[in-house]
ZAMARGU-4260 file (C-alpha; in steps of 0.2 Angstrom, whole numbers, plus 5000, padded with zeros to 4 digits):
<rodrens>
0) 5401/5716/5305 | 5402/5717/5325 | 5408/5701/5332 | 5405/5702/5350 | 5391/5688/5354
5) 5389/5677/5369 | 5386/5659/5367 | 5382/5651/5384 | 5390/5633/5386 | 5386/5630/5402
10) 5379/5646/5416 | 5371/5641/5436 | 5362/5655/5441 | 5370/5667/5448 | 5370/5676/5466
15) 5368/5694/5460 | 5375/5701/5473 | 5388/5691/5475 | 5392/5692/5456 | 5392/5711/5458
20) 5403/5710/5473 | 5418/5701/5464 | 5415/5712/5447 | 5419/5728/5457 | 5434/5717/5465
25) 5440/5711/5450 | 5438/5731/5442 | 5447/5737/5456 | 5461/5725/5453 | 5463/5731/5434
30) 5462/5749/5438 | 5477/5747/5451 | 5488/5736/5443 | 5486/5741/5427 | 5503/5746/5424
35) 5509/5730/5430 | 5496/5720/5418 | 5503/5730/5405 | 5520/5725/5409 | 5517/5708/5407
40) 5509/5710/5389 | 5528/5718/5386 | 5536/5704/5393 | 5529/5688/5383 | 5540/5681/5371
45) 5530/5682/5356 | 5537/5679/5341 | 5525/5689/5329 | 5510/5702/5335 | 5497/5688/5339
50) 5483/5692/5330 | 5469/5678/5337 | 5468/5678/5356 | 5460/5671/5369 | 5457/5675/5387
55) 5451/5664/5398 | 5445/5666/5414 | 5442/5683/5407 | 5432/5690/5422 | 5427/5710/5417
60) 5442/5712/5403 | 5458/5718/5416 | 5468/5706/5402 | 5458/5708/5388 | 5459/5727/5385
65) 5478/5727/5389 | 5482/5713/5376 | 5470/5723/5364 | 5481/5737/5367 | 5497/5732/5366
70) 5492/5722/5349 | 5481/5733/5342 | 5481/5721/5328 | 5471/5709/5337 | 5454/5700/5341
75) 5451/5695/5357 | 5439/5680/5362 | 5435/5682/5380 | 5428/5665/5389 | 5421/5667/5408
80) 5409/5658/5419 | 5399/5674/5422 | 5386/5680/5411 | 5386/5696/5423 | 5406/5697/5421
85) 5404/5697/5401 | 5392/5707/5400 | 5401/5722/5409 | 5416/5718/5398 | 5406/5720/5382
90) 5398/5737/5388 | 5417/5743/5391 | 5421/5735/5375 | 5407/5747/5366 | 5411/5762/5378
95) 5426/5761/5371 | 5425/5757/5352 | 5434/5740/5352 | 5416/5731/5349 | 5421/5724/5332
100) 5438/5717/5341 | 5429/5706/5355 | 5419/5690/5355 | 5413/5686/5372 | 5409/5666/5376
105) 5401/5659/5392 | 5408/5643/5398 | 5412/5632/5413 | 5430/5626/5408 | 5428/5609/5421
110) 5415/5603/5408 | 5421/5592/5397 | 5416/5599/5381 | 5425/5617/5379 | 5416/5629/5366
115) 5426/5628/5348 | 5438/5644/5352 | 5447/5643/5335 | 5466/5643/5331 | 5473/5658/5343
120) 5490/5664/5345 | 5491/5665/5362 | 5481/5660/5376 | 5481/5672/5391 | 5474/5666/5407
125) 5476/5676/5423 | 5471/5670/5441 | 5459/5658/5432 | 5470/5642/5430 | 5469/5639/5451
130) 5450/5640/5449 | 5451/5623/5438 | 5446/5609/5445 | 5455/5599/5434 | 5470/5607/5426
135) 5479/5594/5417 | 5461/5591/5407 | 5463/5611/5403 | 5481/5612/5400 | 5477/5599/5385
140) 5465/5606/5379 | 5471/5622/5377 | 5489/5613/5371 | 5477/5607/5357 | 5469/5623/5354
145) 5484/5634/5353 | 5493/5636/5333 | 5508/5627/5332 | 5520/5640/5340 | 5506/5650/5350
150) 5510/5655/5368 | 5502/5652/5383 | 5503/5663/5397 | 5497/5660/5413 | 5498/5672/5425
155) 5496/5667/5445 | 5494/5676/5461 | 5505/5666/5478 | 5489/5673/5489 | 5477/5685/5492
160) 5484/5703/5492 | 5487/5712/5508 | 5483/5731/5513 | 5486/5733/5530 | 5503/5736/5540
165) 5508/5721/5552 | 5508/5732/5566 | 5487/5738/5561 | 5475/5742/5569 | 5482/5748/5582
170) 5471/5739/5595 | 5473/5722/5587 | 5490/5723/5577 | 5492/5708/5564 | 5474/5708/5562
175) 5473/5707/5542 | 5487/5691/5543 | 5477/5683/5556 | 5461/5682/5547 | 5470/5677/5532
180) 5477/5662/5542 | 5461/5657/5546 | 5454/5656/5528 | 5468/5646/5523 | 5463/5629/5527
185) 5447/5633/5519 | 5458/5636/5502 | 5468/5625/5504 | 5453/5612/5501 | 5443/5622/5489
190) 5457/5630/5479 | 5471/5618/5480 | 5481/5623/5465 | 5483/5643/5472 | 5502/5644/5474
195) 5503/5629/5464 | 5521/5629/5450 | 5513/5627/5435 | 5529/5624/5427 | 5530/5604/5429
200) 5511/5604/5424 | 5514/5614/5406 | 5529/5603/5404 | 5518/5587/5404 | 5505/5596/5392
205) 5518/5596/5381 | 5523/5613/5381 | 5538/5621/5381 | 5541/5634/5395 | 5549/5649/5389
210) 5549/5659/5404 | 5544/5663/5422 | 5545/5677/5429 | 5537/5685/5445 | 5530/5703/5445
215) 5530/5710/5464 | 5518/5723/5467 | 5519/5736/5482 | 5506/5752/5478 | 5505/5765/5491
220) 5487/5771/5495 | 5495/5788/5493 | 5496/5785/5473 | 5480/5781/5469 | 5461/5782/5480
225) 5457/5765/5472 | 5468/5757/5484 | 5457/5761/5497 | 5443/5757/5487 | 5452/5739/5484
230) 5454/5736/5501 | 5438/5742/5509 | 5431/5729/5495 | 5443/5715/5497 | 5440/5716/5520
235) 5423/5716/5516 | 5424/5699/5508 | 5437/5693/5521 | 5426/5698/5533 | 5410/5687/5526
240) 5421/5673/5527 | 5429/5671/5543 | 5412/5679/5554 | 5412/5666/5567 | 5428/5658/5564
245) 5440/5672/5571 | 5441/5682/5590 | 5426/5691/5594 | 5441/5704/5596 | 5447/5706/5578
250) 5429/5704/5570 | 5423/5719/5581 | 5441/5727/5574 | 5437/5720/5558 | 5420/5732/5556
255) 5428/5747/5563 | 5440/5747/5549 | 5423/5742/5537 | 5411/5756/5545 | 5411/5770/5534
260) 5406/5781/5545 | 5419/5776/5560 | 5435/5789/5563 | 5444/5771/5563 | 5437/5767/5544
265) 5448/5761/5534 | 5447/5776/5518 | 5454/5785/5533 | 5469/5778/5533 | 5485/5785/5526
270) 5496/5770/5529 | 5486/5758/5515 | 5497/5750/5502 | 5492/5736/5489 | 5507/5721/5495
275) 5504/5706/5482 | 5515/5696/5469 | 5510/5689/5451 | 5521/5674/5444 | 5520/5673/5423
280) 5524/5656/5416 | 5525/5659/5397 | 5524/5640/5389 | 5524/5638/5369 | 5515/5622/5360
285) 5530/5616/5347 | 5530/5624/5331
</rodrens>
């Protein structure tokens, strides 16, 4: 009997494009650091191969198909805001055979009503948690959710990743740091809780934290043609959100580095490496 359905909780509709942009982001991300995602499968403190898991914030399945790897025993239900999202996790799930192992579920975890998502093992939640707007509501629910001795991993970037050396482009060195800068205040209102130590927040669940430990990445472009990929991606999207708040300079730098079909485009370079950090807090729900 094939399990994969999608049950739609709550869905806005969605900018295509914009939806389509963020899934190739968000496959880039799993094809780069896969190893490292894979890592912290190894690392959480299970106790016994989980057999009932759920990913939330699943986006296109970067943490679902690695936890259905590394516990082949398992069923994964992967919960996501994005129709669009789940439905490319479920065509990867059938290009690949683990159909039968998935359940897909589209749901807004603000609302106050979460979808009944059984008795899982462990809860996996990776760069979703800072998207919440109210984390203490999720945290309890997912306390409350979780089998007595389940795990919950959450899994947090400390910012956006960086490709660029500090002294590129060579016209306008520090250009990829500025623009950052200037998108900072914007996050700081709309994503407040990026960066934030979840530590003191599980605690108050009423979780026990088991472990943190942060995973620090540094991928040269020189391993892999994804990391181009990922960056000329991730500029793009850096670019759409600080047109008309940064130098005239640096934007006109900006889409040099952007044009494809510029000597100064950024697939050119040789000097590209993936710079980010991932922090795993492991918390367990008493037995």
């Amino acid at each position: 009997m094939a399990h994969t359905h999608s049950n739609s909780i709550h869905h806005a509709t969605p900018d295509v494009a914009a939806s389509a942009g963020q899934a190739e982001i968000l496959d880039l991300d799993a094809e780069v650091l896969a190893e490292y995602t894979t890592a912290i499968a190894a690392w959480l403190p299970v106790q016994a191969a989980p057999r009932s898991i759920v990913d939330l914030g699943s986006g296109t399945g970067a943490g679902t198909f690695t936890l259905l790897a590394h516990f082949p025993d398992a069923h994964v239900t992967a919960v996501d805001s994005s129709v669009e999202h789940l439905r490319r996790l479920r065509d990867k799930a059938c290009a690949t055979g683990m159909l039968e192992r998935v359940d897909t579920v589209a749901a807004d975890l603000d609302a106050a009503e979460w979808p009944d998502l059984g008795a899982p093992d462990l809860v996996w939640a990776s760069a979703a948690m800072h998207h919440i707007a109210d984390p203490v509501q999720a945290l309890g629910k997912v306390h409350d959710a979780l089998e007595p001795g389940g795990l919950f991993a959450v899994v947090e970037l400390a910012g956006l990743p960086r490709f660029l050396p500090v002294t590129a482009p060579a016209d306008r060195p520090g250009l990829e740091e500025r623009c950052h800068a200037t998108t900072a205040h914007f996050d700081a209102e709309h994503v407040p809780h990026r960066g934030a130590d979840w530590g003191p927040m599980l605690t108050s669940a009423g979780f026990t934290v088991d472990g943190v430990r942060t995973f620090t990445v540094n991928i040269a472009g020189s391993r892999t043609s994804a990391v181009g990929r990922y960056a000329l991606a991730a500029l793009q999207r850096l670019r759409h959100s600080v047109a008309g708040a940064v130098a005239t300079e640096d934007l006109a730098a900006l889409d040099r580095l952007l044009d494809i079909d510029s000597p100064h485009n950024i697939l050119r370079r040789d000097d590209l490496a993936l710079r980010t950090e991932r922090t795993v807090w492991v918390a367990r729900r008493a037995s």
